[in-house]
DRENLUM-739720 format. One record per residue (C-alpha): residue number from 1; x, y, z negated; residue in one letter. Coordinates in steps of 0.001 Angstrom, whole numbers. Example, Ala and Ser with C-alpha at 12.3 -4.5 7.8 and 13.67 -1.06 7.14 Angstrom:
2
+-----+---------+---------+---------+------+
!  nr !       X !       Y !       Z ! rest !
+-----+---------+---------+---------+------+
!   1 !   12300 !   -4500 !   -7800 !    A !
!   2 !   13670 !   -1060 !   -7140 !    S !
+-----+---------+---------+---------+------+
***
This chain:
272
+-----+---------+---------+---------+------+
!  nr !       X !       Y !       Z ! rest !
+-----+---------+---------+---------+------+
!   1 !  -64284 !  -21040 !   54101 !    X !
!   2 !  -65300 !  -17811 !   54984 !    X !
!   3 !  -69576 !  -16770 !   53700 !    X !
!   4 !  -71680 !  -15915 !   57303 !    X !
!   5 !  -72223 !  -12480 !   57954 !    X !
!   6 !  -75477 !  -12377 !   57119 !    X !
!   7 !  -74601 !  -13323 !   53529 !    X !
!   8 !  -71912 !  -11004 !   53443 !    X !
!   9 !  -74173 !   -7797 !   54715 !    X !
!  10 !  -76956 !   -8636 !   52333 !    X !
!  11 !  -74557 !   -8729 !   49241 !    X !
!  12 !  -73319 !   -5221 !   50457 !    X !
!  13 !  -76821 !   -3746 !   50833 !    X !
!  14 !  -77371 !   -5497 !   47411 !    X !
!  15 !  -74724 !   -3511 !   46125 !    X !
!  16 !  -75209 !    -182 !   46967 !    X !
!  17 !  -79111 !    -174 !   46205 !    X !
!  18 !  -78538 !   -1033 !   42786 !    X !
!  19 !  -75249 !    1314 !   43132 !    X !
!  20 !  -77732 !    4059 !   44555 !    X !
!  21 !  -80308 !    3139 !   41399 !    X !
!  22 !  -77968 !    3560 !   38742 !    X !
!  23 !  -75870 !    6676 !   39997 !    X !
!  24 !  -79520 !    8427 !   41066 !    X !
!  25 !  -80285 !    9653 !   37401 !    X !
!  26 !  -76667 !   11334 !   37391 !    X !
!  27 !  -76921 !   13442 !   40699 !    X !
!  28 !  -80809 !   13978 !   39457 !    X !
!  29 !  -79306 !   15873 !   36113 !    X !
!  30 !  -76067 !   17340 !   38181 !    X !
!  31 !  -78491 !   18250 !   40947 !    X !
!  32 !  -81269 !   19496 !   38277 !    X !
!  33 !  -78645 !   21645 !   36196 !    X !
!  34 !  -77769 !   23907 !   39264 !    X !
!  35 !  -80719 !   24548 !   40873 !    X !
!  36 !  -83424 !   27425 !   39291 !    X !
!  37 !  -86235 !   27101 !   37045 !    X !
!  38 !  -88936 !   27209 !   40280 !    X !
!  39 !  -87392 !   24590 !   42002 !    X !
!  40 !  -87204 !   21895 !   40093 !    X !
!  41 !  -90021 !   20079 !   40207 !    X !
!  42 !  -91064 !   21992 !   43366 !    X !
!  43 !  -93123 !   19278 !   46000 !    X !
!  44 !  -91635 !   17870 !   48199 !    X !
!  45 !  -88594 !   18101 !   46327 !    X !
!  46 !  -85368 !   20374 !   47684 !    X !
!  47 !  -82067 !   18781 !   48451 !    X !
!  48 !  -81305 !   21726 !   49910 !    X !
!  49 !  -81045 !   24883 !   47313 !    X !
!  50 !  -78771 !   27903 !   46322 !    X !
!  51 !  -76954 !   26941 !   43326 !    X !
!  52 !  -76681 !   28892 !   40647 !    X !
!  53 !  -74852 !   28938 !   37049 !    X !
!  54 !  -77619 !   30444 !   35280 !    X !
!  55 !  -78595 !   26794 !   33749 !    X !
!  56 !  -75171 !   26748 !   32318 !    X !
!  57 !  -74847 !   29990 !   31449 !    X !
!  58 !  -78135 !   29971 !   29502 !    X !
!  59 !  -76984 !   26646 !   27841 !    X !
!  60 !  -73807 !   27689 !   25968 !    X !
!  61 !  -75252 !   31375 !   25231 !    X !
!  62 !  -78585 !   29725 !   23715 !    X !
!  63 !  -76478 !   26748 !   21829 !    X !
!  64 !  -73790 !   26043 !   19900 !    X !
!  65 !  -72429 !   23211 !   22268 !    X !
!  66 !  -68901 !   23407 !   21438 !    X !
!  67 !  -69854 !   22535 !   17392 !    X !
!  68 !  -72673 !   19760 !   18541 !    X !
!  69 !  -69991 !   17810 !   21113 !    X !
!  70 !  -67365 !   18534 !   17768 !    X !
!  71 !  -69658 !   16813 !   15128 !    X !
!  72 !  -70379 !   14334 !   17735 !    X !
!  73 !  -67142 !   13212 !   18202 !    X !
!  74 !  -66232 !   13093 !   14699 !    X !
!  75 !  -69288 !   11268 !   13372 !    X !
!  76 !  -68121 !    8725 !   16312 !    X !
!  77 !  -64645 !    8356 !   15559 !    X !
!  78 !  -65248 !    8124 !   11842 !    X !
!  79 !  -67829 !    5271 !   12181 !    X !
!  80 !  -65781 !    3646 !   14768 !    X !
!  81 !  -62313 !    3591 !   12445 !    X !
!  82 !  -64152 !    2457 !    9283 !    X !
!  83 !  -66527 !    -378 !   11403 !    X !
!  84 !  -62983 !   -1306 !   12513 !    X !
!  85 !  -61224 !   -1055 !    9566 !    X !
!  86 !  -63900 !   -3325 !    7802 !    X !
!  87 !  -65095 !   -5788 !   10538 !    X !
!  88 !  -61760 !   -6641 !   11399 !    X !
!  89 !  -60639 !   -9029 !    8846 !    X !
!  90 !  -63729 !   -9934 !    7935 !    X !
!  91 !  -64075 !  -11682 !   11491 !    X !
!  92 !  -60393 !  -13101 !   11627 !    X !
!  93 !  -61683 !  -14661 !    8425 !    X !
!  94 !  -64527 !  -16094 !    9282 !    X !
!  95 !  -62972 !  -17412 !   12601 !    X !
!  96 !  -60442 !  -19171 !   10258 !    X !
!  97 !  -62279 !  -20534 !    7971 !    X !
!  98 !  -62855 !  -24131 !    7987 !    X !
!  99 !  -66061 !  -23812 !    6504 !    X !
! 100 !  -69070 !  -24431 !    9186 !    X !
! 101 !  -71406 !  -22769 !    7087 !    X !
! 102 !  -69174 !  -19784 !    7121 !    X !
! 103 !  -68639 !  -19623 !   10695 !    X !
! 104 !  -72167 !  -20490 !   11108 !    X !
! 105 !  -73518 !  -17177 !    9368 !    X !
! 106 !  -71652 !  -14644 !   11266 !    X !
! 107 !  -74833 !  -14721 !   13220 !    X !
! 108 !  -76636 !  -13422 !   10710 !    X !
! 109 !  -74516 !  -10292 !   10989 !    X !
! 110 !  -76111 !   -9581 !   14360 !    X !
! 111 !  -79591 !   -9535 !   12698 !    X !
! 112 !  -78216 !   -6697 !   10467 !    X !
! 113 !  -77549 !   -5002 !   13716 !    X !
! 114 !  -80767 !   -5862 !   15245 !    X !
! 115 !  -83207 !   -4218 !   12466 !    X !
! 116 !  -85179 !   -1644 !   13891 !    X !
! 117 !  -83375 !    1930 !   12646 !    X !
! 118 !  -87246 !    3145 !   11815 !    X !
! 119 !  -87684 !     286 !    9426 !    X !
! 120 !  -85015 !    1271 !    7483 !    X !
! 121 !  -85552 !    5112 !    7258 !    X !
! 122 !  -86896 !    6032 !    4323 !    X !
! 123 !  -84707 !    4114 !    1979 !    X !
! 124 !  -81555 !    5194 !    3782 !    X !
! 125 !  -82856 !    8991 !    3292 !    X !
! 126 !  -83834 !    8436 !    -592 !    X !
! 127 !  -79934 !    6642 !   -1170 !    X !
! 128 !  -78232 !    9580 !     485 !    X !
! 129 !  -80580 !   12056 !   -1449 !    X !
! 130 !  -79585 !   10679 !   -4596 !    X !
! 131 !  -75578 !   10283 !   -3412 !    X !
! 132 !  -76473 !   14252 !   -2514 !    X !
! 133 !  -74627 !   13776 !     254 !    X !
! 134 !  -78231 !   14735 !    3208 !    X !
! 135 !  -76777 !   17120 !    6169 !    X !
! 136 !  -73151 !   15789 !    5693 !    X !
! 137 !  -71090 !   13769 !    7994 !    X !
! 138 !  -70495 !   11059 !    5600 !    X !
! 139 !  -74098 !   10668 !    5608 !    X !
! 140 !  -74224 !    9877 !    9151 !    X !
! 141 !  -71336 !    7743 !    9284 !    X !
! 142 !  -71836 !    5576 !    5949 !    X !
! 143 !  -75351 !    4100 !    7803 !    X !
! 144 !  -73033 !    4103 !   11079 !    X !
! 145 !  -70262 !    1974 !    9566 !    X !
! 146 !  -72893 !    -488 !    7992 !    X !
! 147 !  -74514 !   -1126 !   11315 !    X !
! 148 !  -71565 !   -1293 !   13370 !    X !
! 149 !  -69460 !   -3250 !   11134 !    X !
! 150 !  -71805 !   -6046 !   11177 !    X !
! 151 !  -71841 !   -5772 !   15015 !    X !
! 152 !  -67760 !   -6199 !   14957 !    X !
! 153 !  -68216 !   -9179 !   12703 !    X !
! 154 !  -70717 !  -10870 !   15178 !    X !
! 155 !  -68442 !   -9862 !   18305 !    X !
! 156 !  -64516 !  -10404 !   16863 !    X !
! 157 !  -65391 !  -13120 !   15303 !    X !
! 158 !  -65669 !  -15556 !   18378 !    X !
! 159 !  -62358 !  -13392 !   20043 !    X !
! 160 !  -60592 !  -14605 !   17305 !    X !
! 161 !  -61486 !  -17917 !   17788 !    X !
! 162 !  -59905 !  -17983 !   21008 !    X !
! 163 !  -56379 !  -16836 !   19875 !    X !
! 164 !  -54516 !  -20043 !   19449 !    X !
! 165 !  -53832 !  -20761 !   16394 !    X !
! 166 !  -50377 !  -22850 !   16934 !    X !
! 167 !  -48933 !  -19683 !   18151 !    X !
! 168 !  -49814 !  -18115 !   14056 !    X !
! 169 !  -48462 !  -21808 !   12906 !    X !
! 170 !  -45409 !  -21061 !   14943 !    X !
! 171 !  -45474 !  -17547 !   12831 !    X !
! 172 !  -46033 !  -19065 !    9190 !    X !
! 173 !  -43347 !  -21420 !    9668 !    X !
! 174 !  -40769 !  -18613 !   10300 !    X !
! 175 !  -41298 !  -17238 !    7518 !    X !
! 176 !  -44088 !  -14887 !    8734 !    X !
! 177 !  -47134 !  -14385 !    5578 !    X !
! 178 !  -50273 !  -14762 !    6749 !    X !
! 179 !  -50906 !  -10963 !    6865 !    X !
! 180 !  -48150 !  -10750 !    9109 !    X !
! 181 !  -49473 !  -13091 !   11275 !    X !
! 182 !  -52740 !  -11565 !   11218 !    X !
! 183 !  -51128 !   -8084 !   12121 !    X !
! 184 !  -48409 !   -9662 !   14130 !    X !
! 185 !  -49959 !  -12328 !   16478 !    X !
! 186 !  -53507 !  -12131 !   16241 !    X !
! 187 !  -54234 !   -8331 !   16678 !    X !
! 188 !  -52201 !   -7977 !   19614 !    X !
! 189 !  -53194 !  -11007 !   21766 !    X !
! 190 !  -57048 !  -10334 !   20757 !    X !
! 191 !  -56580 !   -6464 !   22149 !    X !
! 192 !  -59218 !   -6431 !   24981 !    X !
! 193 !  -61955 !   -7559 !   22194 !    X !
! 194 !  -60831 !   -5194 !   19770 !    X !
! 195 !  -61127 !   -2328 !   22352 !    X !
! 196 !  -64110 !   -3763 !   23594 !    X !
! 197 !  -65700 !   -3728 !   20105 !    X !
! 198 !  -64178 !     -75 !   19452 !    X !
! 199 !  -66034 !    1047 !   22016 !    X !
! 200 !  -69366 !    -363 !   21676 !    X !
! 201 !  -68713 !    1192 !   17962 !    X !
! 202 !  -68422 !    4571 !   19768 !    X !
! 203 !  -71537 !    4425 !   22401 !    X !
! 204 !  -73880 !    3068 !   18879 !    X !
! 205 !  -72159 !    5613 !   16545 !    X !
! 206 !  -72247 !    8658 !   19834 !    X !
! 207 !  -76351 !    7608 !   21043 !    X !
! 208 !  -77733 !    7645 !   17416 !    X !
! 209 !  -80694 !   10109 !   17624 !    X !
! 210 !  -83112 !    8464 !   14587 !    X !
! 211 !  -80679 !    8733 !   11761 !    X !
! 212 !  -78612 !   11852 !   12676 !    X !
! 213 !  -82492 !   13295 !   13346 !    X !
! 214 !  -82753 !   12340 !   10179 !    X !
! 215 !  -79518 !   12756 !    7679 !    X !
! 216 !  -78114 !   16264 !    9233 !    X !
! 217 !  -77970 !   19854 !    8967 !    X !
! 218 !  -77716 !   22351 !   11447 !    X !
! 219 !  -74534 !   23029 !   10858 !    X !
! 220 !  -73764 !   19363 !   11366 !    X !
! 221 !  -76282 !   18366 !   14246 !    X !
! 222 !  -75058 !   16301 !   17451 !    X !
! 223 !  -75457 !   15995 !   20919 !    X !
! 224 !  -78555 !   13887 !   21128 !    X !
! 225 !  -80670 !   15641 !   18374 !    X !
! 226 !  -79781 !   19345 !   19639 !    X !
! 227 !  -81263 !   18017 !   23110 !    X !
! 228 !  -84568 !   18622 !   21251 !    X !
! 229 !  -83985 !   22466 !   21280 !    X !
! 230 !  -84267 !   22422 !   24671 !    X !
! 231 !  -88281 !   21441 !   24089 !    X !
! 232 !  -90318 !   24273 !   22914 !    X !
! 233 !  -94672 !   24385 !   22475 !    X !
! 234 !  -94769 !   25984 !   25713 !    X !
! 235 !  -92321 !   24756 !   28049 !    X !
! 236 !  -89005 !   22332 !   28307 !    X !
! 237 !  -86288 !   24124 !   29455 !    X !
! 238 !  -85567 !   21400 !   32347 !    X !
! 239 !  -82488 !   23314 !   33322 !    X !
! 240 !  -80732 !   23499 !   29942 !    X !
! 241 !  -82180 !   20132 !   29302 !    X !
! 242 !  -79749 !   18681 !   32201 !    X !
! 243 !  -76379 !   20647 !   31586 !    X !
! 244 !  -76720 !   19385 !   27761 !    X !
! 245 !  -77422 !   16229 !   28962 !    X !
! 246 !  -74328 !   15773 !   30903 !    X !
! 247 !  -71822 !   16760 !   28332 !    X !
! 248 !  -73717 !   14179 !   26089 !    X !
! 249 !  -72876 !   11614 !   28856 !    X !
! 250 !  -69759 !   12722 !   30411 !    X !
! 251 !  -67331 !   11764 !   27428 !    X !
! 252 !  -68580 !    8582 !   26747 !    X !
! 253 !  -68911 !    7518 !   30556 !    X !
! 254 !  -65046 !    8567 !   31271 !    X !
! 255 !  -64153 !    6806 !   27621 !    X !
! 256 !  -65766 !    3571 !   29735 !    X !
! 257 !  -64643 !    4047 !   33107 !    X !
! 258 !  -60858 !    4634 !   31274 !    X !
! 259 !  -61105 !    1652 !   29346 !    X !
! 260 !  -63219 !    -268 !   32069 !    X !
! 261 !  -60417 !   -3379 !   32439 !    X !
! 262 !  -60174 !   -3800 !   29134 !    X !
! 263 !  -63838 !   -3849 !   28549 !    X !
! 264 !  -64665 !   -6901 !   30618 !    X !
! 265 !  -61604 !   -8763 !   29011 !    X !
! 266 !  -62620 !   -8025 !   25625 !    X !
! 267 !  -66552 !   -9157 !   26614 !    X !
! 268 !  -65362 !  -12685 !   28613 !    X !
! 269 !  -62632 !  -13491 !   26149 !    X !
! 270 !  -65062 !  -13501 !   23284 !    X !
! 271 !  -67645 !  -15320 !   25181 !    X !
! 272 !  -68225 !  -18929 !   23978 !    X !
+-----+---------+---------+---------+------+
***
């Protein structure tokens, strides 16, 4: 049975208001990083402007944005590869154990994820200090991996519990080990979730601002601490402020639009 029109035109104006609220703080940056200095925050605001390059220009003379997007991406990949590596099989096992208890305190990895990053400051800066490892990478990623590890637990562990386990019988009795049905059976069917949790791993690991403020070096700095350069005493530079601000968002925002299908199917297969 068809909905009445009404319905139907009020779920489409739904739609593209909160489509319109969303996409609003994109065009505001793309919008903000061509126009000049004088006009941004002129009143009424311009829609209308001549657009100039200077803001971008400015931005990769004045910063090193080719070194903060690389250290960026490889403090994100590196957390997201160990988180994986270790939160893996650590949910598969929970998911198989037969042990309520067990399966009952894979909440408590989501805590671990939930502690406030400021809470835990100052002992993760005197550990590192004494590791002597403060304005390195592994630095970064070691507090990364911790944190998002736990989250992988919390998230894989319930995908795995929807991956039949007949199907890994099936495997066992053909002679299959129970790595190799692990590797074999489980990983593939419980993709979406994995890629799901892979990329939650990268938008944690890529938005850090508190512990990369924190636990690098100049020489190691990302994307959302070297948007403080563009503050000074006297002014923000509102301009640069927008063009670095976009290739902070850009990557991760195509990584999710790519992956986009298997993103829901990862979420709604783990749900319980």
């Amino acid at each position: 049975m068809r909905e009445p029109r009404r319905v139907a035109l009020a779920r489409s104006a739904l739609v593209v208001a909160a489509l319109v609220f969303f996409l609003f703080p994109f065009f505001w940056l793309l919008q903000t990083s061509f126009k000049p200095p004088i006009d941004v925050f002129s009143a009424p605001p311009k829609w209308t402007f001549g657009p100039t390059l200077a803001n971008y220009a400015a931005t990769f003379r004045d910063f090193d944005v080719p070194l903060f997007l690389r250290n960026s991406t490889l403090i994100a990949l590196g957390s997201t590869a160990l988180s994986m590596a270790l939160g893996v099989p650590a949910a598969y096992a929970i998911a198989r154990s037969r042990s309520a208890g067990l399966r009952s305190f894979a909440n408590v990895f989501l805590i671990i994820r939930m502690i406030p990053p400021v809470a835990m400051l100052l002992p993760v800066y005197l550990l590192m200090r004494d590791l002597r490892v403060l304005g390195t990478y592994q630095a970064v990623i070691a507090i990364n991996t911790v944190l998002d590890s736990a989250f992988v637990v919390w998230m894989l562990q319930s995908t795995f519990r929807q991956v039949p386990t007949e199907i890994e019988d099936a495997a066992l009795c053909d002679g299959c080990s129970r790595f190799g049905a692990f590797w074999r059976v489980a990983l593939p069917l419980a993709r979406p979730g994995l890629i799901a949790a892979a990329l939650f791993c990268v938008l944690f690991s890529w938005n850090d601002f508190i512990f990369a403020l924190l636990l690098t070096s100049p020489s190691t700095k990302t994307l959302p601490v070297a948007l403080l350069a563009t503050f000074s005493s006297q002014d923000i530079g509102w301009g640069e402020l927008a063009v670095m601000s976009q290739v902070t968002v850009l990557p991760v925002v195509a990584v999710a639009i790519y992956l986009n299908r298997n993103l829901v199917r990862g979420l709604t297969t783990g749900a319980e």
